[in-house]
N, C-alpha and C positions, 0 to 999 in steps of 0.2 A: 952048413951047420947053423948057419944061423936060421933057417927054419924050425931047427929042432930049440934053438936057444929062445926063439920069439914064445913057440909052446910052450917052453917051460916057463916062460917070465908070464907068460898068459896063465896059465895054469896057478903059478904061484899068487898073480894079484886077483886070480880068482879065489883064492883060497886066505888072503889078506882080506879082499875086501869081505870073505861070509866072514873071517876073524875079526873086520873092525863091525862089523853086525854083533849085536852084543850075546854075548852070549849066555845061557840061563842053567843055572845047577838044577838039579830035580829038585830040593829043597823049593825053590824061588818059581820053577814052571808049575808047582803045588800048590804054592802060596797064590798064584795068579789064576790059577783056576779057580781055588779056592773064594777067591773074592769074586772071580766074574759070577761062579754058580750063589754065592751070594748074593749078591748086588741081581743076577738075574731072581732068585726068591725075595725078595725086598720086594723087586719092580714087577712081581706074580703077586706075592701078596698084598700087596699095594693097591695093583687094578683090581684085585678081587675082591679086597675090601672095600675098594669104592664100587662094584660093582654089586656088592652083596647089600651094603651102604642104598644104592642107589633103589635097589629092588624094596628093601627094608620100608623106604621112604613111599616108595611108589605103590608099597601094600598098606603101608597105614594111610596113604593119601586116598586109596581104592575106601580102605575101610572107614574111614571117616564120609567119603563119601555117599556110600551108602549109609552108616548112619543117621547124617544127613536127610538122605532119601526119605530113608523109612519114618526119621522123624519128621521129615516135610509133609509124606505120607498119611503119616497118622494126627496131623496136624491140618490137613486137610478133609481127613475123614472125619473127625471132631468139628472143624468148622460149617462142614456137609450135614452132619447130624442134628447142631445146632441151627443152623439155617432152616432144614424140614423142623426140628420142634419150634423153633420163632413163626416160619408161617402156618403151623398147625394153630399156636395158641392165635394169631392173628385172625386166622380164620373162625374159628371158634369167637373172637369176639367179634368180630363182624359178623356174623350169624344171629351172636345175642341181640345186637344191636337193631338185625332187621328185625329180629322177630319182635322187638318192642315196638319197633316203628310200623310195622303191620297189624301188632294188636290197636294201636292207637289209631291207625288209619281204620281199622275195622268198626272200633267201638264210635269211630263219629259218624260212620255210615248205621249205627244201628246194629249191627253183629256183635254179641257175645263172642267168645273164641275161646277155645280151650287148647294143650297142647298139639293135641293131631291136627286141629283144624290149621293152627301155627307152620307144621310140619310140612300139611298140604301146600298152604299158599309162600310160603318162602324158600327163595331161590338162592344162588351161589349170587347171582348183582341184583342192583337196587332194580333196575328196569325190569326184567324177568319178573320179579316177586310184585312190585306194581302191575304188570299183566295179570298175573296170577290173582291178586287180592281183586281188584276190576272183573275178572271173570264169574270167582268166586263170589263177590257181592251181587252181581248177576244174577247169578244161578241163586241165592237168596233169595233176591226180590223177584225173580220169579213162582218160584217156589211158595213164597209166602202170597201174591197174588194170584194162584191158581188156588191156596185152602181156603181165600179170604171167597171166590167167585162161587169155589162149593158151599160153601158155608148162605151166603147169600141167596143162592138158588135153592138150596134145600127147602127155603119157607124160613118158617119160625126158629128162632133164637133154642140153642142147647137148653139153656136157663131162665129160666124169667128173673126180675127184676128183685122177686122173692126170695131167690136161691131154692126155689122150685126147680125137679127136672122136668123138661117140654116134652113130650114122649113126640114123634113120627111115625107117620101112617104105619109104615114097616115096623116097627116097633109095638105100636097095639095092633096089628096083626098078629105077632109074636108073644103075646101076652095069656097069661095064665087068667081064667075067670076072677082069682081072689086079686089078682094084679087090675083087672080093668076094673074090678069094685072100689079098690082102693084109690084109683086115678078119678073118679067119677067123685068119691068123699071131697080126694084133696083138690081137685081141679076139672069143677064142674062143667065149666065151659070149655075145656079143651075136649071132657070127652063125648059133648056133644058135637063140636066141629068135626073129632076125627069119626066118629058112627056117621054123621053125614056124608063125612067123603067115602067108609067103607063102604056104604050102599046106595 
């Protein structure tokens, strides 16, 4: 019997010690739920608020920073704008500037100049437009010594000294009778030399 008396005492301080385990009315294992599903919604709404918290933050950090952008953007674009109109007007007056410095260079060589001519010989640099004016004065002074060699080689002066006009052989060739009468009135000698060389 004492096997069966060890079971029972075994049995009973199994049943002592779930009895010294405390024990909980449904009232009190309600209340304990109660607070853990609590305290678990606290520590859910909790992280979700700092999660929501956190996104909240990290969308107006996104949105500021593109603000940012756009205004760094458009403050870029504005400073681009004005940058091309500062070297337009810069250019524009460096341009005036040759062209003064080209008229002046022209007019002590002797050249008149009007806008086109301006046009023509002035460049984007000062070198260039120096080429340019040098070429141009050039082609002037050539120009003007090939009318000066016709002019010389034709013979006689356009005008005489009179502000008479000198007629040329081609020209009392081309003459009407009342025209060579009149040449003969006003300038008797010329129109014996040109009858001499016509025949």
């Amino acid at each position: 019997m004492d096997q069966e008396e060890q079971n029972v005492q075994e049995t009973s301080q199994e049943q002592t010690s779930e009895q010294q385990e405390k024990m909980f009315t449904q009232s009190e294992v309600a209340r304990i739920v109660k607070d853990r599903v609590k305290r678990s919604e606290d520590k859910m709404r909790s992280q979700l608020f700092e999660e929501a918290k956190s996104k909240v933050k990290a969308e107006q950090d996104e949105a500021k920073k593109l603000e940012e952008m756009n205004a760094t953007q458009r403050r870029k674009y504005e400073d681009q704008k004005r940058d091309e109109e500062l070297e337009q007007l810069r250019a524009k007056v460096q341009r005036q500037e040759m062209e003064q410095t080209a008229m002046g260079i022209l007019k002590e060589k002797g050249i008149s100049v009007d806008q086109d001519v301006l046009d023509l010989v002035v460049a984007d640099t000062a070198e260039k437009t120096s080429e340019r004016i040098d070429k141009f004065a050039e082609l002037v002074e050539s120009k003007a010594r090939e009318i000066r060699r016709q002019d010389f080689s034709a013979g006689a002066p356009k005008q005489s000294g009179s502000g008479q006009k000198i007629a040329t052989l081609d020209e009392f060739k081309r003459m009407s009778y009342t025209e060579r009468l009149e040449l003969k009135k006003e300038q008797p000698e010329l129109y014996q030399d040109l009858v001499k060389k016509l025949f």
